[in-house]
C-alpha positions as CSV (number, residue, x, y, z in Angstrom):
1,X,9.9,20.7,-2.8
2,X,6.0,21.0,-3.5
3,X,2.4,19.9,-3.1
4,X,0.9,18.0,-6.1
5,X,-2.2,18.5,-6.9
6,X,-4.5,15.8,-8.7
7,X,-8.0,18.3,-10.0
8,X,-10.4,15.7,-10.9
9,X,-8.3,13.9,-13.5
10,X,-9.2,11.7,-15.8
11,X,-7.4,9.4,-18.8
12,X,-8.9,6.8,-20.9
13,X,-7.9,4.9,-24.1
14,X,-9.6,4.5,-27.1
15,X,-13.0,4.9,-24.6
16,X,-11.8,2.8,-21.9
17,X,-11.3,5.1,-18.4
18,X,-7.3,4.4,-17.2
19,X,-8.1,6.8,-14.2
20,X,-11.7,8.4,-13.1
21,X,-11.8,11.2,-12.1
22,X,-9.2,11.6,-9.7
23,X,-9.1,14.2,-7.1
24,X,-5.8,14.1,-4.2
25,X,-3.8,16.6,-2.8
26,X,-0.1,15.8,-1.8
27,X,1.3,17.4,1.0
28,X,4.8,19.3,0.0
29,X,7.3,16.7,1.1
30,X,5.2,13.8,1.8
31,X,6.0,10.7,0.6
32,X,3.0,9.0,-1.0
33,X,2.2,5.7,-2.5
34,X,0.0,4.9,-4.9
35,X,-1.4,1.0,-4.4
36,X,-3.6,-1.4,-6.2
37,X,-3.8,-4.6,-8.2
38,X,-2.7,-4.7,-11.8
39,X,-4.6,-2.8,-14.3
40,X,-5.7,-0.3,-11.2
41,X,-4.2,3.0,-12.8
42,X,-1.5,3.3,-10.5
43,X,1.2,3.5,-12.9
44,X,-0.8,5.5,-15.4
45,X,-1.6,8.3,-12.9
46,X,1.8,8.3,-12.4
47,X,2.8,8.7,-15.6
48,X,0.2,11.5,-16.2
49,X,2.3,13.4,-13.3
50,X,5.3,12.9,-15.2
51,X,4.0,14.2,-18.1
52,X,4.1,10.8,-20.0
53,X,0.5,10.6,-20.7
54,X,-1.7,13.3,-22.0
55,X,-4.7,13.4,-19.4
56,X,-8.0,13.3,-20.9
57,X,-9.9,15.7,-18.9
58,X,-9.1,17.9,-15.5
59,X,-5.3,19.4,-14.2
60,X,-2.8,18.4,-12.4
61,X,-0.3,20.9,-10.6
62,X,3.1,20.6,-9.0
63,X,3.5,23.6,-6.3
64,X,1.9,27.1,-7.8
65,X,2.1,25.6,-11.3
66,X,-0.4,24.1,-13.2
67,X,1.7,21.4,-15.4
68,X,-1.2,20.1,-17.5
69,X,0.1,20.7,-20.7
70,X,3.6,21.1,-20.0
71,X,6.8,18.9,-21.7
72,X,8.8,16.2,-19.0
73,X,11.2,18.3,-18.8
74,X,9.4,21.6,-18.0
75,X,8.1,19.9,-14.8
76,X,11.0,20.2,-12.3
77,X,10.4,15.9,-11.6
78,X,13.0,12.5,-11.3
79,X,11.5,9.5,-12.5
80,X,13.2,6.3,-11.3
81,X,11.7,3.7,-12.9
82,X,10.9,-0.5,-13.1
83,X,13.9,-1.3,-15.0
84,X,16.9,0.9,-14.7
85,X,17.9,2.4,-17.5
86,X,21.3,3.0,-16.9
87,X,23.4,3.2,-20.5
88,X,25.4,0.1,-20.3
89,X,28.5,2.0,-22.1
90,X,28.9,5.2,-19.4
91,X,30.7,4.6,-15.8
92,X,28.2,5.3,-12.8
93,X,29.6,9.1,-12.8
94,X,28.5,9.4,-16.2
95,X,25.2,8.1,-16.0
96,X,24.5,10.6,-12.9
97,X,25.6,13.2,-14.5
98,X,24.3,12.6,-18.2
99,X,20.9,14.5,-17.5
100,X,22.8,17.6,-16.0
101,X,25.0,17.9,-19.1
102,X,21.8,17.7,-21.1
103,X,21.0,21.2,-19.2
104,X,24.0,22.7,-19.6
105,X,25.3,22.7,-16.2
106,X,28.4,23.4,-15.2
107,X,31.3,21.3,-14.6
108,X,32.0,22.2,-11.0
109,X,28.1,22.3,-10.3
110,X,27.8,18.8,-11.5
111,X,30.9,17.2,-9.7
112,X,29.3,19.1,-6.7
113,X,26.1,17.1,-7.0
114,X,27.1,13.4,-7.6
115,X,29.6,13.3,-5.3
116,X,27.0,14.3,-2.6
117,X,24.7,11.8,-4.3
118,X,27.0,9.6,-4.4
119,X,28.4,9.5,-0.7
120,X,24.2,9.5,0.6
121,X,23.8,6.5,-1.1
122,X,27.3,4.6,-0.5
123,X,28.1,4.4,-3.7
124,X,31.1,6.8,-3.9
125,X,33.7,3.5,-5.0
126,X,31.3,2.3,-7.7
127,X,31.6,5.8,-9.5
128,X,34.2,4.5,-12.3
129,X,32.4,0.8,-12.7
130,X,29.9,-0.2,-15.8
131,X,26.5,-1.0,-15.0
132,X,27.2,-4.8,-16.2
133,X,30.1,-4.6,-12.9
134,X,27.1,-3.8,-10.2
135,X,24.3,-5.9,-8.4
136,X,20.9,-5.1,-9.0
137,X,20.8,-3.5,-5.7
138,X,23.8,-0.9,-6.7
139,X,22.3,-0.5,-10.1
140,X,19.4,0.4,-8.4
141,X,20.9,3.1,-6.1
142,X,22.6,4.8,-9.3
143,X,18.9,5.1,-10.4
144,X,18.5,6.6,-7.4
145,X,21.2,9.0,-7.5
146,X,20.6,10.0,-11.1
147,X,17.1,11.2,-9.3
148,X,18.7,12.8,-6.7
149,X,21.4,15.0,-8.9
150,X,18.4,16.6,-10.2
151,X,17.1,18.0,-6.8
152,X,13.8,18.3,-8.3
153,X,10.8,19.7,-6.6
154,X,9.2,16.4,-6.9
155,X,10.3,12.4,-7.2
156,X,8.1,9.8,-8.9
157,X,8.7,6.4,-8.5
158,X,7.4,3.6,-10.4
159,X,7.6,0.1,-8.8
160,X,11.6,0.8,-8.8
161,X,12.2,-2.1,-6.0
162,X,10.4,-5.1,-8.0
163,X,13.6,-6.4,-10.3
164,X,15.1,-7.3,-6.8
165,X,15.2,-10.1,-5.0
166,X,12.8,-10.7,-1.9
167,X,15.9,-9.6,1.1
168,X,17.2,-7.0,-0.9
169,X,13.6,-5.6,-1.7
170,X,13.6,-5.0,2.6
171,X,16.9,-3.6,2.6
172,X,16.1,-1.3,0.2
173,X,12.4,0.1,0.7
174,X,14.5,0.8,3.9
175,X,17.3,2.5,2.5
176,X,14.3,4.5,0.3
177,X,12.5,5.7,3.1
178,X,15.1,7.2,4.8
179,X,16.7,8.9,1.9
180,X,13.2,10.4,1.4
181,X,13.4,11.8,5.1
182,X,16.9,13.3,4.6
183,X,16.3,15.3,1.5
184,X,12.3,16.0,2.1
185,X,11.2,15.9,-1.4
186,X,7.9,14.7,-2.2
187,X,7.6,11.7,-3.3
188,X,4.6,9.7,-5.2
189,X,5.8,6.0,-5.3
190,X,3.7,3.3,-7.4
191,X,3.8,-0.3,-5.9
192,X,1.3,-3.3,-5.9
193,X,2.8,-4.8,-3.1
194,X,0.4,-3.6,-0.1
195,X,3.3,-4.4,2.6
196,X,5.6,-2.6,0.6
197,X,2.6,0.7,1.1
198,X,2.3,0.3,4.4
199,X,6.0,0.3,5.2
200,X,7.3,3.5,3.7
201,X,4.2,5.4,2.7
202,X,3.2,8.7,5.1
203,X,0.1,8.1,3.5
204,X,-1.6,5.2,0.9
205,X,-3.9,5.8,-1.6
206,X,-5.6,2.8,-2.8
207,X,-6.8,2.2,-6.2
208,X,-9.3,-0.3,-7.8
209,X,-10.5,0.4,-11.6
210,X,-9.1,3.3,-12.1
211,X,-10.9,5.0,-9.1
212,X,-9.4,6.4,-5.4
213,X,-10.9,3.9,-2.9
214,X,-9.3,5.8,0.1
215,X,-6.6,7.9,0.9
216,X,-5.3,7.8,4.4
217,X,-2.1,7.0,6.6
218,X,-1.2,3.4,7.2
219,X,-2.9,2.5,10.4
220,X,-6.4,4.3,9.3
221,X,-6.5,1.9,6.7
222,X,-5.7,-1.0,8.5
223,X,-8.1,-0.4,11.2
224,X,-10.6,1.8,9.7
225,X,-10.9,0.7,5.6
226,X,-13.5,2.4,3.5
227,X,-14.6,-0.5,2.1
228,X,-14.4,-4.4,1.3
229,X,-11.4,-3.8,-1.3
230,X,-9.4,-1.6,1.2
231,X,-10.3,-4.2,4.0
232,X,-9.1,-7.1,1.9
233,X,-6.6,-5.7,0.2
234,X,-4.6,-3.7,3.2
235,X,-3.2,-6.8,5.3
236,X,-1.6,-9.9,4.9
237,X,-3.3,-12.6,5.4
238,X,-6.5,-10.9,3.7
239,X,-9.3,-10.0,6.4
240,X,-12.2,-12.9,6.6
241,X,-15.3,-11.5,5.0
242,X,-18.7,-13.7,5.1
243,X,-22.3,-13.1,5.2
244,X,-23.9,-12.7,8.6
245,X,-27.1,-11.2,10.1
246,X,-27.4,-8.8,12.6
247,X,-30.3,-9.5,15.7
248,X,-31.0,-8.1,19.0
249,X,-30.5,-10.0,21.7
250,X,-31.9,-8.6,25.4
251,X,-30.7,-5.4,24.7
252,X,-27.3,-6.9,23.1
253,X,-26.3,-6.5,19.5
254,X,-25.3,-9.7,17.9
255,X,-23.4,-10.5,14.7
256,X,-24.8,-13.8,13.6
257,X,-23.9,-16.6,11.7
258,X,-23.9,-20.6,12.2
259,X,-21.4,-21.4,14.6
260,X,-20.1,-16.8,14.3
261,X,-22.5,-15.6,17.5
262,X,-21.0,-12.4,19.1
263,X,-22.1,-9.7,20.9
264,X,-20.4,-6.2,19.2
265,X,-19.6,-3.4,21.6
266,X,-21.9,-0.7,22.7
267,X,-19.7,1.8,20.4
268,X,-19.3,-0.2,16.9
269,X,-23.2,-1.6,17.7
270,X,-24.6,1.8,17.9
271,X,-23.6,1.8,14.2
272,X,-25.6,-1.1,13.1
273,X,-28.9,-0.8,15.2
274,X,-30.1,0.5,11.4
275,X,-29.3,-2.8,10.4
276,X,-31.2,-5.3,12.9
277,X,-33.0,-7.9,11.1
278,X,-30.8,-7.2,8.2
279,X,-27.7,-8.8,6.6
280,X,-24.3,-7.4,6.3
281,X,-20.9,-8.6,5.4
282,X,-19.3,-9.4,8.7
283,X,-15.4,-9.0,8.6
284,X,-12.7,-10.2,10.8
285,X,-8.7,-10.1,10.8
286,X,-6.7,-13.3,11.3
287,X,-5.1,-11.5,14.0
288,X,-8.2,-10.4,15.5
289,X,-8.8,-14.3,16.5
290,X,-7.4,-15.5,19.4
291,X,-7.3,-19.6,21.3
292,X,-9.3,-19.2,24.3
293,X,-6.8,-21.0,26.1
294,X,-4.5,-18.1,25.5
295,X,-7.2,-15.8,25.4
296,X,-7.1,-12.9,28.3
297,X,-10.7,-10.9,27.5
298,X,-12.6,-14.4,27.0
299,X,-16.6,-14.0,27.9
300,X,-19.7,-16.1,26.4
301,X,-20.0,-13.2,23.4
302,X,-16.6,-13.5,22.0
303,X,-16.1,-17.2,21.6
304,X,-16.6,-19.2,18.3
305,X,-16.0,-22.8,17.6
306,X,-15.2,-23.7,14.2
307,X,-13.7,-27.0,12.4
308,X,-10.1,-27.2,11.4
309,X,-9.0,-27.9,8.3
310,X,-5.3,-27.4,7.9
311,X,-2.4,-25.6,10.1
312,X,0.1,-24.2,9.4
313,X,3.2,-23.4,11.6
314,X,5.3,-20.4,10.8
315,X,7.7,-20.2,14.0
316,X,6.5,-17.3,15.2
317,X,2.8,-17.7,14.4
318,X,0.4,-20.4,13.4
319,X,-2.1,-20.4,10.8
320,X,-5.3,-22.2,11.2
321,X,-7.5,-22.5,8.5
322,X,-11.0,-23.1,9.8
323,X,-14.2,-24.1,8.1
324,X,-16.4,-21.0,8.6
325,X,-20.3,-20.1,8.3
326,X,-21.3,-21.5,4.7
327,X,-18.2,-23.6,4.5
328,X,-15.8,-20.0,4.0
329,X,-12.3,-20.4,4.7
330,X,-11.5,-18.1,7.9
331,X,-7.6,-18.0,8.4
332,X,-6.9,-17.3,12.1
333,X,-3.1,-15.9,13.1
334,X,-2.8,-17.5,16.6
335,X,-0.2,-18.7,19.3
336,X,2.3,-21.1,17.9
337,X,2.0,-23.2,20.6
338,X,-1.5,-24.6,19.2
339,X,-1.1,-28.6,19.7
340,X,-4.8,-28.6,17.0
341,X,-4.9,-30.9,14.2
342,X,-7.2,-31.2,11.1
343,X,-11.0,-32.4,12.2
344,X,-10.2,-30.7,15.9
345,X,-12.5,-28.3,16.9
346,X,-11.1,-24.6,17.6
347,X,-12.2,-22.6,20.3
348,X,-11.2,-19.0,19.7
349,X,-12.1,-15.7,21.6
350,X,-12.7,-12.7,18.9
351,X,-11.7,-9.0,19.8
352,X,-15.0,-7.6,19.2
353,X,-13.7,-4.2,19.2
354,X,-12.4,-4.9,15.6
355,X,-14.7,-7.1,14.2
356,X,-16.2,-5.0,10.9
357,X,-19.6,-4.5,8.8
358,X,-20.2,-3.9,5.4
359,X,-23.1,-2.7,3.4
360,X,-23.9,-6.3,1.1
361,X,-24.7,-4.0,-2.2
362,X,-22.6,-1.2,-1.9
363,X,-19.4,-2.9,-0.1
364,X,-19.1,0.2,2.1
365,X,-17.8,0.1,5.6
366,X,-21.1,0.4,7.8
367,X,-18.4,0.7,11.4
């Protein structure tokens, strides 16, 4: 096990920048996850750690060592990657095994090491089977072992779960996450699916163009985001962001906008009394809306009446989807017992507490 140390990287291609200047520190057995859209630089910071790409400027390091210009296989690291890449012709043993022959290892040592792989991850009666014989999910897991046999000092996973199918993909971030606990190796873990972050990750590091946004544990992201991106792109459904102006009311600080008129807590309205007069982007959860008939903190500065334009029913949960200030779609998560139709008008309190601010220009959080 080890820290990893990102020191100001940076890659780029032919003149385009992959990764800018990034500068993280993971904690010796952490398990981290890098997360961001396609064409973020997830996967190619990854990669750099691996040794897989040649970093254009800074260093990275893997416990006391600095790895910067060290081979793959110099770096004491597992890779389990997107597609498998099991050999099709070996049995499951074989395929463990195949990178500690490579070293040289002994016989006993190896038999030692997939058979304890082998019985973590349950797949002890698959040893003598092809890959064509297994599911996705058990050819997965012999990824996984083949990882494991190395007992590396660091594992690096690249989108590993997104060949499987949606019920399996739960099972087995699961199964991942626990593993991760039990042996206590760090972990850096590439994903662009944000629930898949904020399920298994001690810690998320987001990433937009090639730059950190923010890197924090799972709940400070959700409730306290850096920015618009990390505020939109943490949570599902997406956080409603629209234009709104912020006024002082008889000694009350309001959030204003068309039919959006509430009054924001002495704590988060401390932080914009440099912005009365001024316009921010006001931000509010789906879950941070709330019918006023099922509403317990209701009061004349939480409630907004807006139109609806569609609902959706989920079983547990309803979707309303509500024509906002300037005609923006607002999605409100809300009771399922909602009896509103399209054209209806919503009444909905608004946990004030959580409603957000950011800067128009630079998209920063301003509570």
């Amino acid at each position: 096990m080890a820290q990893v140390i990102y020191d100001h990287v940076v890659k780029s291609f032919d003149g385009t920048i992959a990764v800018n200047d990034l500068d993280m520190n993971i904690i010796d057995g952490e398990f981290l996850v890098l997360v961001g859209p396609s064409g973020c630089g997830k996967s190619t910071a990854l990669r750099c750690l691996a040794g897989l790409e040649e970093i254009t400027s800074g260093h990275i390091f893997i416990g006391e060592r600095d790895v910067t210009y060290l081979d793959p296989k110099d770096r004491d690291i597992a890779m389990v990657f997107q597609n498998y890449a099991l050999y099709p012709h070996m049995s499951v043993r074989d395929n463990m095994a195949f990178g500690l022959k490579l070293r040289h290892m002994p016989k006993e040592e190896i038999g030692r090491r997939v058979t304890e792989a082998a019985e973590i991850l349950g797949i002890t009666p698959l040893l003598e089977r092809k890959p064509r014989q297994l599911s996705g999910g058990q050819r997965q897991r012999v990824a996984l072992g083949r990882a494991i046999v190395r007992e590396p000092q660091c594992f690096l996973m690249d989108e590993p779960l997104s060949n499987l199918d949606a019920k399996l993909r739960v099972q087995t971030r699961a199964e991942i996450s626990k593993l991760q606990k039990r042996l206590g190796t760090t972990t850096v873990y590439v994903t662009h699916d944000q629930v898949e972050a904020m399920t298994m990750g001690d810690r998320i590091a987001v990433m937009n163009a090639g730059l950190l946004q923010q890197l924090d544990t799972p709940l400070n992201l959700y409730d306290r985001p850096a920015n618009r991106f990390v505020a939109t792109f943490i949570g599902s459904p997406a956080m409603n962001i629209w234009p709104a102006g912020v006024v002082d009311s008889a000694g009350s600080t309001r959030i204003t906008a068309d039919a959006f008129d509430v009054v924001i807590p002495t704590a988060r309205a401390e932080r914009l009394r440099g912005r009365l007069g001024q316009q921010v982007l006001v931000g509010v959860r789906p879950e941070d809306f709330e019918l006023k008939e099922f509403a317990e903190n209701v009061n004349e500065g939480n409630v907004v009446r807006m139109p609806v334009d569609l609902v959706e029913h989920l079983g547990s949960e309803a979707l309303l989807h509500l024509r906002g200030p300037n005609d923006t779609d607002i999605v409100a998560q809300v009771d399922p017992r909602v009896l509103l139709k399209p054209g209806d008008i919503a009444e909905l309190a608004v946990n004030t507490e959580k409603v957000h601010a950011f800067d128009p220009e630079t998209e920063m959080s301003l509570t």
